[in-house]
mmCIF file of the N, C-alpha and C atoms, coordinates in Angstrom:
data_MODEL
# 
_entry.id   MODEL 
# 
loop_
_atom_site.group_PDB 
_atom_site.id 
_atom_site.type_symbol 
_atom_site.label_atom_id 
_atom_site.label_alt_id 
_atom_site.label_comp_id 
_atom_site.label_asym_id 
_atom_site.label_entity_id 
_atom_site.label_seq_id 
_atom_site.pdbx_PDB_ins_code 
_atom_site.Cartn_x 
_atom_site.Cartn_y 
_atom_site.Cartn_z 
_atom_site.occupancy 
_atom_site.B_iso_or_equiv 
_atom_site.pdbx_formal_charge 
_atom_site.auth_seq_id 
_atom_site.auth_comp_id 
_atom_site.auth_asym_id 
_atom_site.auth_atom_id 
_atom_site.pdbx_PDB_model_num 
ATOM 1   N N  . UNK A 1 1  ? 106.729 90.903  98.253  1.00 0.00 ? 1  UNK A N  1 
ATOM 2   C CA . UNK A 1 1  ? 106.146 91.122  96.937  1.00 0.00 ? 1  UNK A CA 1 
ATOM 3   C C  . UNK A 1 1  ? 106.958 90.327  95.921  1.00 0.00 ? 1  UNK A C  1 
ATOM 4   N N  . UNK A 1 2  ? 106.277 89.348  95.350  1.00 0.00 ? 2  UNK A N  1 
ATOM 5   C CA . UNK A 1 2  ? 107.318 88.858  93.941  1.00 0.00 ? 2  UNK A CA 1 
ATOM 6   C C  . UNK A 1 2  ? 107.667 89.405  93.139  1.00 0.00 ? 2  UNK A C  1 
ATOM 7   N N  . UNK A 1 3  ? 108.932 89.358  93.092  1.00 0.00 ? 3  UNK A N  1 
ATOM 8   C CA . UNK A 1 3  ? 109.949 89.832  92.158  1.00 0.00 ? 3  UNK A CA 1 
ATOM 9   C C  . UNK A 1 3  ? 110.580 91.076  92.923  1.00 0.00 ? 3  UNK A C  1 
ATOM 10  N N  . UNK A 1 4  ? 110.478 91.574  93.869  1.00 0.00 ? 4  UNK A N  1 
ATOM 11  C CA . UNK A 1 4  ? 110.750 92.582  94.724  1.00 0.00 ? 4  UNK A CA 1 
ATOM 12  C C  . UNK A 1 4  ? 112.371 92.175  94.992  1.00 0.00 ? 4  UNK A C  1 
ATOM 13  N N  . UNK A 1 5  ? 113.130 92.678  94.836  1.00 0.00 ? 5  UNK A N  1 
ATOM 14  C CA . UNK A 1 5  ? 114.974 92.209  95.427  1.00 0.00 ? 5  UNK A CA 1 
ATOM 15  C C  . UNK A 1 5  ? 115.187 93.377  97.187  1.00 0.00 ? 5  UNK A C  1 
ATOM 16  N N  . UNK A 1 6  ? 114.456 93.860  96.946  1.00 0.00 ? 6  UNK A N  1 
ATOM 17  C CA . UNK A 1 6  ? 114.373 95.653  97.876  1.00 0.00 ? 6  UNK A CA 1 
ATOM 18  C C  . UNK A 1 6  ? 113.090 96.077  98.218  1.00 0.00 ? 6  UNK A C  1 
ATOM 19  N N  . UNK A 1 7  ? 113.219 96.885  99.341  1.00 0.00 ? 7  UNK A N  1 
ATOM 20  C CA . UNK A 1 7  ? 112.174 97.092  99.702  1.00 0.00 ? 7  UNK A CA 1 
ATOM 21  C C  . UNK A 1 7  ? 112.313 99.100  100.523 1.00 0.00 ? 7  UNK A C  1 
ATOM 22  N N  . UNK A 1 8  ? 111.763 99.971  100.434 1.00 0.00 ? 8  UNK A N  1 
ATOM 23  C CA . UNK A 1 8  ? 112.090 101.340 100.400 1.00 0.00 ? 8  UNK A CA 1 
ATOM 24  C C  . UNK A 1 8  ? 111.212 100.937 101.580 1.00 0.00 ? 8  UNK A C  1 
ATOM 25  N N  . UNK A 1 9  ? 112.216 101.593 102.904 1.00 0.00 ? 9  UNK A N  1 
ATOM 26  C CA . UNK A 1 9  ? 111.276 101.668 104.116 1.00 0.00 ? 9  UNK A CA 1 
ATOM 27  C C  . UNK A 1 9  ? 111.115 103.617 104.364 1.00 0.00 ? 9  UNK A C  1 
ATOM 28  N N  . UNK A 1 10 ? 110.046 103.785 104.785 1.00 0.00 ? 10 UNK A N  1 
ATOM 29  C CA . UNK A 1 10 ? 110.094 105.267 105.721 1.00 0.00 ? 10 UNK A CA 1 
ATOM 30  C C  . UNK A 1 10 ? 109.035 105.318 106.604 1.00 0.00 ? 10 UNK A C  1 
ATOM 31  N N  . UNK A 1 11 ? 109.975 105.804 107.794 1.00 0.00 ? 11 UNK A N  1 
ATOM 32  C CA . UNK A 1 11 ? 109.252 106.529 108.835 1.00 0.00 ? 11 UNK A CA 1 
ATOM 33  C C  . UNK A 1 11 ? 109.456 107.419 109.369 1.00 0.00 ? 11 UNK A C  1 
ATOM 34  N N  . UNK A 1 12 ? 107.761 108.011 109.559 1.00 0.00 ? 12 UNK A N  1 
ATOM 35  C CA . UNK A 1 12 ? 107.379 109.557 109.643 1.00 0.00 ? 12 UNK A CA 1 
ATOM 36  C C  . UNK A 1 12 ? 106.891 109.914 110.907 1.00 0.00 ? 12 UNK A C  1 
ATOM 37  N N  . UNK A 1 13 ? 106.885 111.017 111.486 1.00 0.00 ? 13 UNK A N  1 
ATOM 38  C CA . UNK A 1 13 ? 106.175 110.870 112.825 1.00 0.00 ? 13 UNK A CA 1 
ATOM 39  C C  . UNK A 1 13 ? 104.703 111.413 112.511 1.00 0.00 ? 13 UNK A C  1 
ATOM 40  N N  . UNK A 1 14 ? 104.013 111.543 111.097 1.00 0.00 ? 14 UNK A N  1 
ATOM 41  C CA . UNK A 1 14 ? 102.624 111.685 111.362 1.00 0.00 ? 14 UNK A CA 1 
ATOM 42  C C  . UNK A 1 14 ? 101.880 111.233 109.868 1.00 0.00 ? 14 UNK A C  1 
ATOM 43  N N  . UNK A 1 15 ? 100.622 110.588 109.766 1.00 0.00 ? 15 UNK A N  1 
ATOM 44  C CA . UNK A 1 15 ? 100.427 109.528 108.768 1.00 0.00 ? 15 UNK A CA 1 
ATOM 45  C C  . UNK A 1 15 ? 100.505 110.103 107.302 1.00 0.00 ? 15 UNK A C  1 
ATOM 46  N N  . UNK A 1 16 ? 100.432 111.144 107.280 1.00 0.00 ? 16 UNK A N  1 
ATOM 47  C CA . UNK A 1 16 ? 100.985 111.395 105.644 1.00 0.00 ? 16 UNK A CA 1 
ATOM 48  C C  . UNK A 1 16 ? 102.061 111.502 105.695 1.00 0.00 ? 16 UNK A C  1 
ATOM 49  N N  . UNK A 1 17 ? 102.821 111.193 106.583 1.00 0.00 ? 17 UNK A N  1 
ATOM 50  C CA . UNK A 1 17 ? 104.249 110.633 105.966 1.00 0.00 ? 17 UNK A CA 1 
ATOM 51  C C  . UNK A 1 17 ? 105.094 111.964 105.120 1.00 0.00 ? 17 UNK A C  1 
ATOM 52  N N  . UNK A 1 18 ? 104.816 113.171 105.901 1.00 0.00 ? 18 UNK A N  1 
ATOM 53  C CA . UNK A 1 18 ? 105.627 114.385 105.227 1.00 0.00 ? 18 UNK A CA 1 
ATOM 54  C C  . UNK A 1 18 ? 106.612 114.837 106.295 1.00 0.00 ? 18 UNK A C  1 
ATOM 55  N N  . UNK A 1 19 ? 106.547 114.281 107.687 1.00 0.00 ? 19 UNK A N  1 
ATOM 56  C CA . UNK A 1 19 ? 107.785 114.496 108.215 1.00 0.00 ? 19 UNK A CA 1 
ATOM 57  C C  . UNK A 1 19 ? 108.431 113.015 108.613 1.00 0.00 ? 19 UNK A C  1 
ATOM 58  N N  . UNK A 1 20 ? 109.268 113.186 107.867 1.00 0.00 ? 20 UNK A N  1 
ATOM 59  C CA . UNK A 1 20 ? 109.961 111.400 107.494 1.00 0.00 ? 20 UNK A CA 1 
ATOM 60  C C  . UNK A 1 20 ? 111.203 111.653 108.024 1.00 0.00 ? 20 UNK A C  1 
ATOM 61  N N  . UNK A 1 21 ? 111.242 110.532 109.071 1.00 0.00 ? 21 UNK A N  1 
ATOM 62  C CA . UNK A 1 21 ? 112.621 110.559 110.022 1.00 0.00 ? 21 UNK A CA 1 
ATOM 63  C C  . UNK A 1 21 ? 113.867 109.754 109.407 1.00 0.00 ? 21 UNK A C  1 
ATOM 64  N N  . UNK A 1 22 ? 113.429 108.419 108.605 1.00 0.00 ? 22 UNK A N  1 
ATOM 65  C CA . UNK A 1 22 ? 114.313 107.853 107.790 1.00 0.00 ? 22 UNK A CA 1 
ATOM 66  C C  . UNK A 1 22 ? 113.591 107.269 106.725 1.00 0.00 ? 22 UNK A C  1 
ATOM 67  N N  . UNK A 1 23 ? 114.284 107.261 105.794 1.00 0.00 ? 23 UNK A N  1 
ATOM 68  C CA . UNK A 1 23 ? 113.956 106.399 104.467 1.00 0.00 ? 23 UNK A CA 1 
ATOM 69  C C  . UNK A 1 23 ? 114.984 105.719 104.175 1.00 0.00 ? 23 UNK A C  1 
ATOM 70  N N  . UNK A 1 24 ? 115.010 104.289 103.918 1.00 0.00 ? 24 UNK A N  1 
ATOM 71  C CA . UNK A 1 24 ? 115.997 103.632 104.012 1.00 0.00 ? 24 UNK A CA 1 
ATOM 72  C C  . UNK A 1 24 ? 115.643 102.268 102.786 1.00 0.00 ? 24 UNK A C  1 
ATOM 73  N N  . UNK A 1 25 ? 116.560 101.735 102.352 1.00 0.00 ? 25 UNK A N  1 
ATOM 74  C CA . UNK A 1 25 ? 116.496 100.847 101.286 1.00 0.00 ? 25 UNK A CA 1 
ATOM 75  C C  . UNK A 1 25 ? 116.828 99.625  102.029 1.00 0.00 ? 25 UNK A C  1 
ATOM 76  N N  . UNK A 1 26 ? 115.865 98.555  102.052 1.00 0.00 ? 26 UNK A N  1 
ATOM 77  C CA . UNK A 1 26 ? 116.877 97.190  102.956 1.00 0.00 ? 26 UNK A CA 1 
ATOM 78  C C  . UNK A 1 26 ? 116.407 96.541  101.704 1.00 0.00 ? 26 UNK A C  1 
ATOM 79  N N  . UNK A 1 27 ? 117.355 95.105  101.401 1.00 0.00 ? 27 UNK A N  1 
ATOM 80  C CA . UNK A 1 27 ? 117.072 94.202  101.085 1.00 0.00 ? 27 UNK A CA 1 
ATOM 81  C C  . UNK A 1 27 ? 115.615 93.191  101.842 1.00 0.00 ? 27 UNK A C  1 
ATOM 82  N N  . UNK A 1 28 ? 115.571 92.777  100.439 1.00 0.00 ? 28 UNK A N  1 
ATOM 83  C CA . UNK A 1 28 ? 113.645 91.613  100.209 1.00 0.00 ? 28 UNK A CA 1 
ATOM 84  C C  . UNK A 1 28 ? 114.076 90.597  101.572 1.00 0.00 ? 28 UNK A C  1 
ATOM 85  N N  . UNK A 1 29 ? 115.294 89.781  101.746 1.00 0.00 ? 29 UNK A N  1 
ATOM 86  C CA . UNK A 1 29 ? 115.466 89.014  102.200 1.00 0.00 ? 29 UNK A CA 1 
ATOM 87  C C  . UNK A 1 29 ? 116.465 89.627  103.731 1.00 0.00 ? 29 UNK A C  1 
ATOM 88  N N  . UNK A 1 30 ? 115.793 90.104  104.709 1.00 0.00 ? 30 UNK A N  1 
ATOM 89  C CA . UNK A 1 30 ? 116.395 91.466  105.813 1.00 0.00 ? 30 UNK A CA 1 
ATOM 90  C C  . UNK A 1 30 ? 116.130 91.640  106.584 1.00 0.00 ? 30 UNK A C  1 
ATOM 91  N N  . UNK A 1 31 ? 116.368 91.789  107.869 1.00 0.00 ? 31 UNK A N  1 
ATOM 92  C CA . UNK A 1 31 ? 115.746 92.006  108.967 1.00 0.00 ? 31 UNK A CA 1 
ATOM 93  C C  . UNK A 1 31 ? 116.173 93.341  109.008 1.00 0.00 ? 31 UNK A C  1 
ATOM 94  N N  . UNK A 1 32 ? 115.191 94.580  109.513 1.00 0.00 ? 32 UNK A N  1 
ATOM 95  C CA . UNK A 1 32 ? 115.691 95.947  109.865 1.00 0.00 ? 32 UNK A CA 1 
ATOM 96  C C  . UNK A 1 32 ? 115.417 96.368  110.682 1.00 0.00 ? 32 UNK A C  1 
ATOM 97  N N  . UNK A 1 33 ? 116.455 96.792  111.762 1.00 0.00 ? 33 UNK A N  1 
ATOM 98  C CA . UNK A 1 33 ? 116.603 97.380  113.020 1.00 0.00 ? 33 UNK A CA 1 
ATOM 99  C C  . UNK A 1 33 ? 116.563 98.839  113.405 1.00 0.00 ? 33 UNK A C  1 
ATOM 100 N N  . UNK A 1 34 ? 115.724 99.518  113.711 1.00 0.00 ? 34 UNK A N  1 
ATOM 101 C CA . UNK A 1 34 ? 115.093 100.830 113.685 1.00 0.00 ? 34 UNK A CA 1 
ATOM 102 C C  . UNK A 1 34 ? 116.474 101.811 115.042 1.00 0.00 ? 34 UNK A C  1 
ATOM 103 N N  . UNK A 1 35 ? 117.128 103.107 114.658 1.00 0.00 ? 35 UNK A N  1 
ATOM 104 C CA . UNK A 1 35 ? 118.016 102.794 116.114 1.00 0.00 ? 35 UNK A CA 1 
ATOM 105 C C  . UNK A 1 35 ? 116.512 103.703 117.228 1.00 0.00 ? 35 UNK A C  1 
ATOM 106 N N  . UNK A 1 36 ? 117.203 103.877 118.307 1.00 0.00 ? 36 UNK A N  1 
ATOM 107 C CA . UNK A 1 36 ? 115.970 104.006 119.114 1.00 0.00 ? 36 UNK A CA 1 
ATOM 108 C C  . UNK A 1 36 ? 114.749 105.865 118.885 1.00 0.00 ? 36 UNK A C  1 
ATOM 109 N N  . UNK A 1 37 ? 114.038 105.687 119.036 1.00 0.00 ? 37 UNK A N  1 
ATOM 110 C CA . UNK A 1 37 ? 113.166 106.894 118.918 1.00 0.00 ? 37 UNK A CA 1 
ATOM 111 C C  . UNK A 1 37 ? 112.336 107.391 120.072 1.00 0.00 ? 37 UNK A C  1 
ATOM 112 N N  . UNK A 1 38 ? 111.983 108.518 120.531 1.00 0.00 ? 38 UNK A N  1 
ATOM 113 C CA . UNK A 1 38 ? 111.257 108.970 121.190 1.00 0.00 ? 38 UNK A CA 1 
ATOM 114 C C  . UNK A 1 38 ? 110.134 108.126 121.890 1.00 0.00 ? 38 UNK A C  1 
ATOM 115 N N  . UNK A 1 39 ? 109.620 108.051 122.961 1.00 0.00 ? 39 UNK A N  1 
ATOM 116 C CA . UNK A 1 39 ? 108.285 107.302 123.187 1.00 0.00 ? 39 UNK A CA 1 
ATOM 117 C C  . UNK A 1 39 ? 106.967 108.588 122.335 1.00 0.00 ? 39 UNK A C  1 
ATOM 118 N N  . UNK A 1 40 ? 105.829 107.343 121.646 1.00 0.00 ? 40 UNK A N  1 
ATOM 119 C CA . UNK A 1 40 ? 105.027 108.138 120.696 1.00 0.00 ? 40 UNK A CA 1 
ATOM 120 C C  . UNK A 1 40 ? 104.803 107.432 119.538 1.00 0.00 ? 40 UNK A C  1 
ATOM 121 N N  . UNK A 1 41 ? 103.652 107.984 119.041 1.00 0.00 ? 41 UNK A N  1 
ATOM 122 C CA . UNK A 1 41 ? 103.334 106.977 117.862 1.00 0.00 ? 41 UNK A CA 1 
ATOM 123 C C  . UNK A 1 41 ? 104.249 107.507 116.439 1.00 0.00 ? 41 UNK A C  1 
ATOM 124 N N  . UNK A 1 42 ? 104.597 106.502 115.313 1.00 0.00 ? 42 UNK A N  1 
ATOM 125 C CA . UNK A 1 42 ? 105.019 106.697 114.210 1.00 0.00 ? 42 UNK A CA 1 
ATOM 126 C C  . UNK A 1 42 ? 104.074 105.973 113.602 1.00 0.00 ? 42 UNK A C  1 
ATOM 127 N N  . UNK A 1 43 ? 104.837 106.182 112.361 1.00 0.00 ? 43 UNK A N  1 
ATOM 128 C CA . UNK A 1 43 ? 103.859 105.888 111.123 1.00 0.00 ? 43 UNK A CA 1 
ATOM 129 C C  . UNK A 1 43 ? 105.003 105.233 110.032 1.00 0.00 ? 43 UNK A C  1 
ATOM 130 N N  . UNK A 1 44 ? 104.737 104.364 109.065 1.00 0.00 ? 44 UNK A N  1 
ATOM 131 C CA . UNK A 1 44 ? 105.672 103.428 108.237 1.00 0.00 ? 44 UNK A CA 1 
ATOM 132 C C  . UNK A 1 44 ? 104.941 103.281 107.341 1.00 0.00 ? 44 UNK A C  1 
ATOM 133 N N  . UNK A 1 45 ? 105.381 102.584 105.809 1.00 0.00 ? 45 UNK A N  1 
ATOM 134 C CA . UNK A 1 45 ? 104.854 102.233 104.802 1.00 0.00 ? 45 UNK A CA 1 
ATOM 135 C C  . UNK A 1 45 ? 106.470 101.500 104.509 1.00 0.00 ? 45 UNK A C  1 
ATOM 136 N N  . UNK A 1 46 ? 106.430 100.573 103.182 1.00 0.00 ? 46 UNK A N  1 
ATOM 137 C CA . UNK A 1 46 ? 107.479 99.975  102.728 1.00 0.00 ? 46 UNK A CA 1 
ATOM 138 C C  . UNK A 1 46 ? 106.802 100.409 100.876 1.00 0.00 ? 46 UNK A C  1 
ATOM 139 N N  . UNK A 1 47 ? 108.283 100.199 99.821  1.00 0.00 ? 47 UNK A N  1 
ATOM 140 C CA . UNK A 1 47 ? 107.434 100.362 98.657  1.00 0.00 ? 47 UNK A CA 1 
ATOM 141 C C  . UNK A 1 47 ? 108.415 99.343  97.266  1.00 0.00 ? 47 UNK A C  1 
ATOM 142 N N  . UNK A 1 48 ? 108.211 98.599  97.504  1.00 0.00 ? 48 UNK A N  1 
ATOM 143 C CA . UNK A 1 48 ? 108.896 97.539  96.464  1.00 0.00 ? 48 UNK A CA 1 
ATOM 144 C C  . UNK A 1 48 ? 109.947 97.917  95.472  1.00 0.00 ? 48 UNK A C  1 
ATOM 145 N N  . UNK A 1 49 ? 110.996 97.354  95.209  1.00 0.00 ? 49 UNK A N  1 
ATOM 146 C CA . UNK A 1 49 ? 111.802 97.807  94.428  1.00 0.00 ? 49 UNK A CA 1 
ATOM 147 C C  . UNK A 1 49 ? 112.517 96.743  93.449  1.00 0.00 ? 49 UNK A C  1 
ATOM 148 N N  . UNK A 1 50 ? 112.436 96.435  92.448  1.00 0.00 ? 50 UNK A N  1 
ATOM 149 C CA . UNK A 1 50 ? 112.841 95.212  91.459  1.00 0.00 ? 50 UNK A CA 1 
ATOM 150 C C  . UNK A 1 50 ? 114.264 94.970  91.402  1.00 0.00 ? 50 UNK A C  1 
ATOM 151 N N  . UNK A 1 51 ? 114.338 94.047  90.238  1.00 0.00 ? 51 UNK A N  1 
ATOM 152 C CA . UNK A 1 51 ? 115.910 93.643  89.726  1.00 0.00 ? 51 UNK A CA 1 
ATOM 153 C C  . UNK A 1 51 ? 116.506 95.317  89.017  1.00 0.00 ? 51 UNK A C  1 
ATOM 154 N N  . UNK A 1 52 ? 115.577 95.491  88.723  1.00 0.00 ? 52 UNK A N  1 
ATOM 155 C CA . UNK A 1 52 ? 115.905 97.189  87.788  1.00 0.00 ? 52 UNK A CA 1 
ATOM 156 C C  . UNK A 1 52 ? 115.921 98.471  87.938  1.00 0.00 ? 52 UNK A C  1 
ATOM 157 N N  . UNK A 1 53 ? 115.662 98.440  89.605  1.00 0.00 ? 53 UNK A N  1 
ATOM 158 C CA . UNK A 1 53 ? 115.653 99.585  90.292  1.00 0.00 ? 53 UNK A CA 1 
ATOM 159 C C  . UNK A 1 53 ? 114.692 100.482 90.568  1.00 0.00 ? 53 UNK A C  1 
ATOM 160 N N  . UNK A 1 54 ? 113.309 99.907  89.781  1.00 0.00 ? 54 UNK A N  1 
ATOM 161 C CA . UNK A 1 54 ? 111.920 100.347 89.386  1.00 0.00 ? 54 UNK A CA 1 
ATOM 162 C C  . UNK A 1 54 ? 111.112 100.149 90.729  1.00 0.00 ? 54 UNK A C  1 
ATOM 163 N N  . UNK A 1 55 ? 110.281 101.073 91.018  1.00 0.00 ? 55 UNK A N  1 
ATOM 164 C CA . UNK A 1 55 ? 109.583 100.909 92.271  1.00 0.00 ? 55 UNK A CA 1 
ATOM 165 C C  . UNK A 1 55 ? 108.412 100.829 92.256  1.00 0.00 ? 55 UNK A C  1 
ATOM 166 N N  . UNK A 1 56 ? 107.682 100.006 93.246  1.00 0.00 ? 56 UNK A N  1 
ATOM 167 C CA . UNK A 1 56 ? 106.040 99.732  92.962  1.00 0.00 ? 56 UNK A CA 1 
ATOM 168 C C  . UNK A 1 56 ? 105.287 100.722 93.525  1.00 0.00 ? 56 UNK A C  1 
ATOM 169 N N  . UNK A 1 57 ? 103.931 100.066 93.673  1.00 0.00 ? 57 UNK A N  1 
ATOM 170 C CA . UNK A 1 57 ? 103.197 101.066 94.557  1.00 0.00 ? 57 UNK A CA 1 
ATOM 171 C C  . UNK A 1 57 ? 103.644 100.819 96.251  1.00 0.00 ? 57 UNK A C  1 
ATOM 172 N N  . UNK A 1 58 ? 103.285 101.800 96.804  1.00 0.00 ? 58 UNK A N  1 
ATOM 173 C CA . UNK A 1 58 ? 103.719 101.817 98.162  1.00 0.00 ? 58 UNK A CA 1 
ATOM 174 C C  . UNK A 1 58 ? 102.371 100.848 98.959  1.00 0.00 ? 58 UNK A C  1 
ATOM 175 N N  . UNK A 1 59 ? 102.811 100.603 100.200 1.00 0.00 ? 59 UNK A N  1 
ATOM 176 C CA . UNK A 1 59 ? 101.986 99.618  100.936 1.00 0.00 ? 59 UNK A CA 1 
ATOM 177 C C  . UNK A 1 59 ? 100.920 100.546 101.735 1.00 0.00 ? 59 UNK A C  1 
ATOM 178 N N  . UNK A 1 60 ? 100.131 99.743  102.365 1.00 0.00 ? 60 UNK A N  1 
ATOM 179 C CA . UNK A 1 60 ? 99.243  100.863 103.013 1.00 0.00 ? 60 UNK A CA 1 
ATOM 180 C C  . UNK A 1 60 ? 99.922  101.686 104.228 1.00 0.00 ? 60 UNK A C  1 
ATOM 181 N N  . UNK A 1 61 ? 99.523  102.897 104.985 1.00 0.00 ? 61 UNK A N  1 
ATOM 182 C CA . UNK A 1 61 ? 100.507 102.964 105.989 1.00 0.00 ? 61 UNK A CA 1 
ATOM 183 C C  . UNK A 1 61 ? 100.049 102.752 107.278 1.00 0.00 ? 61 UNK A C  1 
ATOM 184 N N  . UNK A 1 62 ? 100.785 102.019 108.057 1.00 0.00 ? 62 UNK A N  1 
ATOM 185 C CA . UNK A 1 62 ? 101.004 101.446 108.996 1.00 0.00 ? 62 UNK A CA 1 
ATOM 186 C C  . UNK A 1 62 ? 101.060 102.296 110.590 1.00 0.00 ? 62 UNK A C  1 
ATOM 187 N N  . UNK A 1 63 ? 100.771 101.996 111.428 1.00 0.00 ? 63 UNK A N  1 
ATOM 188 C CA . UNK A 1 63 ? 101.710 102.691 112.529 1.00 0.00 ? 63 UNK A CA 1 
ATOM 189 C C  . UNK A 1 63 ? 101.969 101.887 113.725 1.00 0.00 ? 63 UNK A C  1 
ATOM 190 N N  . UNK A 1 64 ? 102.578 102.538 114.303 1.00 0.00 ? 64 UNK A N  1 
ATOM 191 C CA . UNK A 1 64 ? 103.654 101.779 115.643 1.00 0.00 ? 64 UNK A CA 1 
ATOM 192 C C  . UNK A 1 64 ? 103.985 102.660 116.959 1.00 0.00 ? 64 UNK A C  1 
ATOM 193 N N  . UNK A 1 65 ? 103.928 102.184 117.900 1.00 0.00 ? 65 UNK A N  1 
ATOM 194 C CA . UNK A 1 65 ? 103.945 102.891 119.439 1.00 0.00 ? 65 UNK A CA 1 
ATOM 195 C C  . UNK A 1 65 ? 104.688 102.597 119.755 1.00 0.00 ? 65 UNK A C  1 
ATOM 196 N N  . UNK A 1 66 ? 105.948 104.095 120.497 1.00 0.00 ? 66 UNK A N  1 
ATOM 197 C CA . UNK A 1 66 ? 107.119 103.824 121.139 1.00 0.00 ? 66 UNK A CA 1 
ATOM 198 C C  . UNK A 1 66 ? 107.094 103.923 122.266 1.00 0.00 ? 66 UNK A C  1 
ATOM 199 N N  . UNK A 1 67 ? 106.822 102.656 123.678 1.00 0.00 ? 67 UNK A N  1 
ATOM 200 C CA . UNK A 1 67 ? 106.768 103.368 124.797 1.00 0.00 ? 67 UNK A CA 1 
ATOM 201 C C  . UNK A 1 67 ? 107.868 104.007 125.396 1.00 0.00 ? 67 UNK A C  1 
ATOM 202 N N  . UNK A 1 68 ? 107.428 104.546 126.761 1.00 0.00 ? 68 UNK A N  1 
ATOM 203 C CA . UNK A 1 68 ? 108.724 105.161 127.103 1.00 0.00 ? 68 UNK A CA 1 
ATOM 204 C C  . UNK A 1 68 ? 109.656 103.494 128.293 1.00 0.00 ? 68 UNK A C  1 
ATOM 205 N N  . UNK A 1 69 ? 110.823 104.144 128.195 1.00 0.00 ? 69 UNK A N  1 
ATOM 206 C CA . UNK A 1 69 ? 111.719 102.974 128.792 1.00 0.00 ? 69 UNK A CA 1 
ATOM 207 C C  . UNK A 1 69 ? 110.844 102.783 130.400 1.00 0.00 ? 69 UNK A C  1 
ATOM 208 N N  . UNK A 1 70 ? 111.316 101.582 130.651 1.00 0.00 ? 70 UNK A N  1 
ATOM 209 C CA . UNK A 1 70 ? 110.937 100.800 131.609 1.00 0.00 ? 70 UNK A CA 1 
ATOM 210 C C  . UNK A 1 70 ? 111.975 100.655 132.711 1.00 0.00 ? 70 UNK A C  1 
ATOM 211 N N  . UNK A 1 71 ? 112.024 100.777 134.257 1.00 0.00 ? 71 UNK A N  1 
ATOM 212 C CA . UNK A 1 71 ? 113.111 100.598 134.771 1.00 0.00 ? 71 UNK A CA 1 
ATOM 213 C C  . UNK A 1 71 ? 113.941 99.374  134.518 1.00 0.00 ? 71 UNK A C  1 
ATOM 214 N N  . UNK A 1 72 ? 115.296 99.359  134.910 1.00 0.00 ? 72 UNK A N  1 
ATOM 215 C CA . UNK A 1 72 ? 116.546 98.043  134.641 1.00 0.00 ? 72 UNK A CA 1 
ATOM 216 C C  . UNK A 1 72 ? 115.750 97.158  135.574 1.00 0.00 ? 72 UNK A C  1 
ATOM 217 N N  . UNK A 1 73 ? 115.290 95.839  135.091 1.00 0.00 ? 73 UNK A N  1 
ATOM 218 C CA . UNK A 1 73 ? 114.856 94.573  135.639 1.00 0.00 ? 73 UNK A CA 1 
ATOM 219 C C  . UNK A 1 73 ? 113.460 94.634  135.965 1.00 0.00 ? 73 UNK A C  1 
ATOM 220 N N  . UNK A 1 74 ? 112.651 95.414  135.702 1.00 0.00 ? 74 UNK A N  1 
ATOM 221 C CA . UNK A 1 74 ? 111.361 95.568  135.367 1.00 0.00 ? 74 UNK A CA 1 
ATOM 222 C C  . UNK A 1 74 ? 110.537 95.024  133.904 1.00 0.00 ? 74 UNK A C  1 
ATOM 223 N N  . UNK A 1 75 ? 109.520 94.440  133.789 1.00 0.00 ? 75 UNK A N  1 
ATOM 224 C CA . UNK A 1 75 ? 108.750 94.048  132.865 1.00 0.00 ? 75 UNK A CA 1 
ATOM 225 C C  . UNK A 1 75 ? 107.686 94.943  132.420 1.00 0.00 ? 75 UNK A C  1 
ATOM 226 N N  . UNK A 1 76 ? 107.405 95.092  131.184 1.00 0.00 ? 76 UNK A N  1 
ATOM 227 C CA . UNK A 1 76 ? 106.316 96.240  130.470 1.00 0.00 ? 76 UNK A CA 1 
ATOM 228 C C  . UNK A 1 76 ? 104.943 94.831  130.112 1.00 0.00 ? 76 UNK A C  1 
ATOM 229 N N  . UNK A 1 77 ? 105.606 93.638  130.347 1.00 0.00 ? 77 UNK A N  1 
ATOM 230 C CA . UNK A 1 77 ? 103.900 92.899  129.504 1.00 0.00 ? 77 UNK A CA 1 
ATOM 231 C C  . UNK A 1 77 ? 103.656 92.484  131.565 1.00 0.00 ? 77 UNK A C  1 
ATOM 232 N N  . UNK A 1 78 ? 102.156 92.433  130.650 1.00 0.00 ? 78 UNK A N  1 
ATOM 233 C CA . UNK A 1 78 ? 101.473 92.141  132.212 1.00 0.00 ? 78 UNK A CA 1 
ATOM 234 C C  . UNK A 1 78 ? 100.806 90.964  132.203 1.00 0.00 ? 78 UNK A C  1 
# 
């Protein structure tokens, strides 16, 4: 988002986003590394944050599938 310096991440394990596992502030310019979670679907949104600490509207929300682990030296794509 222009002019964005920050970006407010959270994730919830169900889409209204009222049981929120982390909320976290990364920088505009960031890669963010989630630590590991349950196999199961979550749910995410991000919500802009300026030079002034002011926050935008939030993004639409998103979701994401955690499978479960795979054996050591085994492949999950087919």
């Amino acid at each position: 988002v222009k002019g964005a310096t920050g970006y407010l991440f959270t994730l919830a394990k169900d889409k209204e986003l009222t049981r929120i596992l982390t909320r976290t502030e990364v920088p505009a310019r960031a890669e963010y590394t989630m630590g590991l979670y349950n196999a199961g679907q979550y749910y995410w949104r991000v919500q802009p944050i300026d030079e002034k600490g002011l926050t935008g509207p939030y993004s639409a929300t998103h979701s994401l599938v955690v499978g479960a682990p795979t054996a050591a030296g085994s492949s999950a794509a087919q």
